[in-house]
N, C-alpha and C positions, 0 to 999 in steps of 0.2 A: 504493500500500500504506500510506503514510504519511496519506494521507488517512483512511483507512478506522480507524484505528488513535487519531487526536487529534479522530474523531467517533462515539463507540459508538450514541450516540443516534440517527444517522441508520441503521445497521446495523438497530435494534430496529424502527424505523419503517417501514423499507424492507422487512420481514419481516412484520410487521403488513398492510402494502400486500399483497404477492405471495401471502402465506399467511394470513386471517384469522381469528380465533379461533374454532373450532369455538364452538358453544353448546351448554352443558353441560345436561344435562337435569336438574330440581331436585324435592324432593319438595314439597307443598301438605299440611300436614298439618288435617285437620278431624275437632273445631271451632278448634283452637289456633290456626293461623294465620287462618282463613277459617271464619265458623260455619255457612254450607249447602255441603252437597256440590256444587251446581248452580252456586252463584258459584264454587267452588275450580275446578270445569271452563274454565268463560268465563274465566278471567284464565290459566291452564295452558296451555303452549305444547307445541308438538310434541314428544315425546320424555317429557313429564314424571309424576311419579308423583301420582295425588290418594289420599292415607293417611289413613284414615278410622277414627278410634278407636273403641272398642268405644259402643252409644249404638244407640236406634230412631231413624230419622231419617227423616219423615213428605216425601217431596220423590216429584217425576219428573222425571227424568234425562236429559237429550239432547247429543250434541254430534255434529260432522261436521267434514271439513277437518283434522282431525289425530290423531296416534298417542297415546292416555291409556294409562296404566294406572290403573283405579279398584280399590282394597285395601284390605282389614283388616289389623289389624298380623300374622295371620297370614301374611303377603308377608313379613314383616320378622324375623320368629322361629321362623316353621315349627309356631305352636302353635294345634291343633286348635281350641280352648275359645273361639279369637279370630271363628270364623265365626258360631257362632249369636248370639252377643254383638253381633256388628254388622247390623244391621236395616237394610233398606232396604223400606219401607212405600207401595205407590204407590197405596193409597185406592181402589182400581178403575179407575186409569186405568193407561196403561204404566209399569213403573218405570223399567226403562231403556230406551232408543234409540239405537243406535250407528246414524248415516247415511251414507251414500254419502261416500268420501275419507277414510276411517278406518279406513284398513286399516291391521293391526299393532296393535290396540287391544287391552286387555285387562282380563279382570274377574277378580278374585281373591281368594278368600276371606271372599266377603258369603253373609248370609241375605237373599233375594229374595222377597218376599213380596205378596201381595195387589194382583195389576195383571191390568189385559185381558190383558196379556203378562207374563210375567219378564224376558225380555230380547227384546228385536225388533232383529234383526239384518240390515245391509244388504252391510259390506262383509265381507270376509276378517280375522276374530279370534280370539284367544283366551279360552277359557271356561275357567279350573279350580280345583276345589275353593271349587264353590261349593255352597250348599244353595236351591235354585229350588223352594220352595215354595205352595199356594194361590193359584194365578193361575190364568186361565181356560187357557189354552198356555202353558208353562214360559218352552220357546225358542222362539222364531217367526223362522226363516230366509229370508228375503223374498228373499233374491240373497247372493251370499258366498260365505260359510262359513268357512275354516281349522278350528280344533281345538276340541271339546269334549270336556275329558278331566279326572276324577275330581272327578265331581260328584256330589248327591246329585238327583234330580230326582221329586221324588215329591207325591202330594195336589193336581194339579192338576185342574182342573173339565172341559179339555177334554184334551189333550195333553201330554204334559211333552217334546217336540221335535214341532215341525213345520217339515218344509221345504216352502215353497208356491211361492220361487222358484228361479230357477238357481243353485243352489246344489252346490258343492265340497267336504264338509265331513267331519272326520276323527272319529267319536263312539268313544271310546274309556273302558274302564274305568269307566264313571257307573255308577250305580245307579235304574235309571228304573224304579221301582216305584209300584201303589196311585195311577195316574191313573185319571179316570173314564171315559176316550176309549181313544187307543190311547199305548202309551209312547213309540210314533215314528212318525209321519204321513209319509209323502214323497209329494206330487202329479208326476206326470208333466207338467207342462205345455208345450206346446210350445217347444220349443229346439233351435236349429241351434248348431254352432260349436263352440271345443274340446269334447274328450270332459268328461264332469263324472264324476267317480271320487267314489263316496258309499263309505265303509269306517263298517263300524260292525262295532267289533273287543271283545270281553274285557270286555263287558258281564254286567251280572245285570238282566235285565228281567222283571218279575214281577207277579204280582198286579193288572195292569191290567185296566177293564171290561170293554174290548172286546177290540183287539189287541195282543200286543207291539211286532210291527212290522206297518205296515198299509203296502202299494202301490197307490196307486190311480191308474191309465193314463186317459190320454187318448186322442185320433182320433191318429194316426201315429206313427212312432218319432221317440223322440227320442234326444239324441248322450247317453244315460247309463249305465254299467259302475258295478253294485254287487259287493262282497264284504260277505259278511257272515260271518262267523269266528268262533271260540271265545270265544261270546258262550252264557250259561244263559238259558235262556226257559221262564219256571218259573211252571205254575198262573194263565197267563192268562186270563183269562171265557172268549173265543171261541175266537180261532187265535194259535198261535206267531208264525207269517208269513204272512198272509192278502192275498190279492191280490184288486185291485178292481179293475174299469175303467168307461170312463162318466163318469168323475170323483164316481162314487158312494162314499159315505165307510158306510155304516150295513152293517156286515157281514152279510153272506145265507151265506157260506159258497158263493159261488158258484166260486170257485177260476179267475180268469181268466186267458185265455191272456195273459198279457203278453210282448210282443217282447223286451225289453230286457234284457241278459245280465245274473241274478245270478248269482254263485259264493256256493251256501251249503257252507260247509266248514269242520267239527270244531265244532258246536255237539251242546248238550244240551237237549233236550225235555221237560221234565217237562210232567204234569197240566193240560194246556193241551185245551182241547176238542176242538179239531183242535191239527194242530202247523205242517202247511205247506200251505195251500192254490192252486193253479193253478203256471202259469209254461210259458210257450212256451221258453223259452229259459234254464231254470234248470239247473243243476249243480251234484248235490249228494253231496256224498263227507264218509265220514269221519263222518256224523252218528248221535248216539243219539234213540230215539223212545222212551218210554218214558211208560206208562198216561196216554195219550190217551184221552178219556173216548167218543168218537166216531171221528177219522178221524186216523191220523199224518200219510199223504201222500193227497192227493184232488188231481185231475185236472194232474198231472204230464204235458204233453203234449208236442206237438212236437216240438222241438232238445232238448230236458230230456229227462234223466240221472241217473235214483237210484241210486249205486254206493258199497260198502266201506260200506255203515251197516246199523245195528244196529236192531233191531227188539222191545222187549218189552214185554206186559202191554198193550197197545191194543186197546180195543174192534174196530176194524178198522185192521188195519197199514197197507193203502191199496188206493184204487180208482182206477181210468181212468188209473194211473199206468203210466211206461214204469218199470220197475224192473230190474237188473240184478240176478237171485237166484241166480247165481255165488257174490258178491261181499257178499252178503247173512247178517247173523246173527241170528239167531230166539231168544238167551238174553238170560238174566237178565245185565245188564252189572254186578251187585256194587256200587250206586251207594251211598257212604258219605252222612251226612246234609248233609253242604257239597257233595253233588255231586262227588267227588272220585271214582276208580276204586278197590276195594279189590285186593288179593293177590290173585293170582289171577282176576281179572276176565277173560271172556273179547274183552274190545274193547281189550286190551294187544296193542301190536303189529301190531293188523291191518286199519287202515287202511293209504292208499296213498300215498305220496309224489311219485308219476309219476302222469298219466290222459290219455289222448289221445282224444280225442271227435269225429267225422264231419270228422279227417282235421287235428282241433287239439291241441295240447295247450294243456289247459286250469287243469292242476296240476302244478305241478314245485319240491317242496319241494325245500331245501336240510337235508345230514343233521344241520347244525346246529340246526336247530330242532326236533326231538323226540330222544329220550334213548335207546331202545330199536334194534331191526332196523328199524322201523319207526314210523310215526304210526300213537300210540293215537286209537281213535274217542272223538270226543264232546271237550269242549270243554276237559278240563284231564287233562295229560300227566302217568301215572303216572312216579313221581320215586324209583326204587329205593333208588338212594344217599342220598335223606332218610327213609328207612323207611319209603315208600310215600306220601310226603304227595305235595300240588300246591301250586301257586301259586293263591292267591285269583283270585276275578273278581270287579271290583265296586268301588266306593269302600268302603273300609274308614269303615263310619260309626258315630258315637258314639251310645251309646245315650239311649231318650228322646226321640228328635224327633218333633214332633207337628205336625197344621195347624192352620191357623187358624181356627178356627170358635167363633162365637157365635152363641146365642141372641137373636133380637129379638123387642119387645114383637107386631111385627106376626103373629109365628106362623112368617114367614119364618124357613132357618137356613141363612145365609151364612157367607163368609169374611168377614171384618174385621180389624184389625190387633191385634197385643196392647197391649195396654194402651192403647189407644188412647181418649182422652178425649172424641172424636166421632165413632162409628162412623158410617158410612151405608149400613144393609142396601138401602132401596129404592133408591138407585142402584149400590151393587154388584150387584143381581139384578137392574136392567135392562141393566147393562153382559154378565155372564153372557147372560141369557136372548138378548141380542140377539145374539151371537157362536155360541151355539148354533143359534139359528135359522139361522147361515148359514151353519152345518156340519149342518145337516136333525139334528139329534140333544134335539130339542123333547121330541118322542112319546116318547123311550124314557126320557129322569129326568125328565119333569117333576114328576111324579107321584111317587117314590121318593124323588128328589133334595133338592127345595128347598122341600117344605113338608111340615110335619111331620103 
């Protein structure tokens, strides 16, 4: 004891030894400490922050092998004004690259702009609050996933989300508007091994060329479980949820059988051309359809289940579907202009919280999560006790955002950077035209799209 007591130094040492200092994770702030984002990454160890002050900052972005966080000082204050303010420009190549052994990584608070990709994703990360603008695909999901959640993702040339590989991934609350493809691509490609749970929740998906969300299956089942939930799909070009298979991407409206269970449940339809097309194995409760300019539901077959949804104003409510017209409402739902349910609306209360389907249950809310006897149909729950408001869907986004596009002397009209002091329309429109070409979507903008 006496020993221990007339040598403290050796106590500190010997604690040093058995327990060694955790390594504390530090911020990189750029340009102050480090003037490119790309060196601040390479010197950045596991755990650390690279803080990226307001600034266009003309770079492409890659790291693997460890957890970043890459931020605007919106990370740091919580203030809106710090996103558009910080640019990330990737010229028409990728802007950023998260690679394999980087999971846990995250992106926060940038403007993404002007790349083959916005973000190309490998392992499991986070995406939010960011504004993914003018890239050919926003997101491009190669394998991964974890969370995409309150971003803006709009103005891109092909997709503003695509997932092409195994991917896991949580899309929650974005605003994926005004792409010229679809606003979420998912390929079916062959894959054994855990289940991959795809949730795209509490979205505003809108105004896209083609589809909001587009499914497009391969040759066999693969191990995938979607829900898709009180999400708005609002005045799409073609379908709401349009299903493909073939691995054909160019919508025909063919509405295919696909195997692989979706739960679509408590969404809203507006003005979409169709609103849901095919599904061998889909289940759909709880949703509104509403002035479909063509077809709400079209070839609902198989295992699929249209029950507790609402029906009005559509060219045709639906064909070759299995429909459950019990369970079915033929009125006007009272839709305020946010999409919200008015007083008195009749889709208050009358969806279903239970549903048990060829001997499963396939729905089993909990009565904490809607407000009434019941769940209201369609995607945002009448809220008595706030005198009848909802809660938003959607990132909450500041007004004024635009894309990026310039005029070039060649007649071409590209994406290019702002302000950008050396634009390059002919290799931005051969990086486009080539990524189009091998998503077969040539034929349909070339013509409209990229020359004036």
């Amino acid at each position: 004891m006496g020993y221990w007591c007339k040598h403290p130094v050796s106590i500190i040492a010997l604690l040093f030894i058995i327990c060694p200092p955790l390594s504390i994770a530090k911020t990189i702030k750029v340009p102050r400490d480090i003037r490119k984002i790309q060196k601040a990454i390479d010197v950045a160890q596991d755990g650390d922050v690279v803080l990226i002050s307001p600034g266009i900052y003309y770079e492409n972005l890659k790291w693997a092998g460890k957890s970043l966080r890459l931020a605007s000082k919106f990370y740091t204050t919580g203030k809106q004004k710090y996103i558009e303010q910080t640019v990330i420009d990737g010229g028409g190549g990728t802007v950023i690259q998260v690679d394999p052994d980087a999971d846990d990584s995250a992106i926060t608070g940038l403007r993404i702009q002007n790349g083959s990709d916005g973000i190309l994703v490998f392992p499991s990360i986070h995406l939010s609050n960011n504004h993914i603008i003018s890239n050919v695909d926003g997101v491009d999901y190669e394998g991964g996933g974890g969370r995409c959640i309150n971003n803006l993702i709009a103005y891109n040339l092909d997709d503003g989300i695509d997932l092409d590989g195994p991917s896991a991934v949580s899309i929650t609350n974005n605003t994926i508007r005004d792409n010229l493809d679809d606003g979420i691509e998912i390929r079916f490609h062959e894959y054994t091994g855990a289940v991959l749970n795809i949730e795209i929740r509490e979205n505003l998906i809108s105004r896209n060329d083609e589809d909001g969300i587009q499914l497009i299956d391969y040759p066999g089942l693969s191990e995938r479980v979607f829900r898709i939930e009180h999400n708005l799909l609002i005045k799409n070009k073609m379908v709401g949820i349009g299903l493909m298979d073939n691995g054909e991407t160019i919508e025909d409206f063919r509405g295919a059988a696909i195997l692989e269970r979706v739960h679509l449940t408590n969404n809203t339809f507006v003005g979409n051309s169709h609103a849901v097309t095919g599904g061998a194995n889909l289940i759909a409760l709880n949703n509104i359809f509403v002035d479909s300019k063509n077809i709400a539901i079209k070839n609902l077959k198989g295992d699929s289940i249209a029950s507790y949804n609402l029906f009005w104003n559509n060219s045709t409510d639906y064909l070759d579907s299995t429909i459950d017209l019990t369970n079915t409402i033929f009125e006007d739902p009272l839709l305020k202009t946010n999409y919200c349910l008015a007083e008195g609306s009749p889709a208050i209360d009358q969806g279903t919280a239970l549903f048990n389907w060829n001997g499963e249950t396939v729905l089993d809310m909990p009565s904490t999560s809607y407000s009434g006897k019941a769940p209201d149909m369609g995607a945002q729950e009448y809220d008595e006790d706030s005198g009848g408001g909802c809660l938003p869907i959607g990132y909450d986004e500041p007004p004024g955002i635009q894309p990026v596009v310039q005029s070039s002397s060649s007649g071409c009209f590209v994406s290019t950077a702002v302000n950008a002091s050396k634009p390059k329309p002919h290799a931005r429109l051969f990086l486009v035209l080539a990524k189009m070409i091998d998503d077969h979507l040539v034929s349909r903008w070339f013509s409209t799209v990229y020359w004036k």
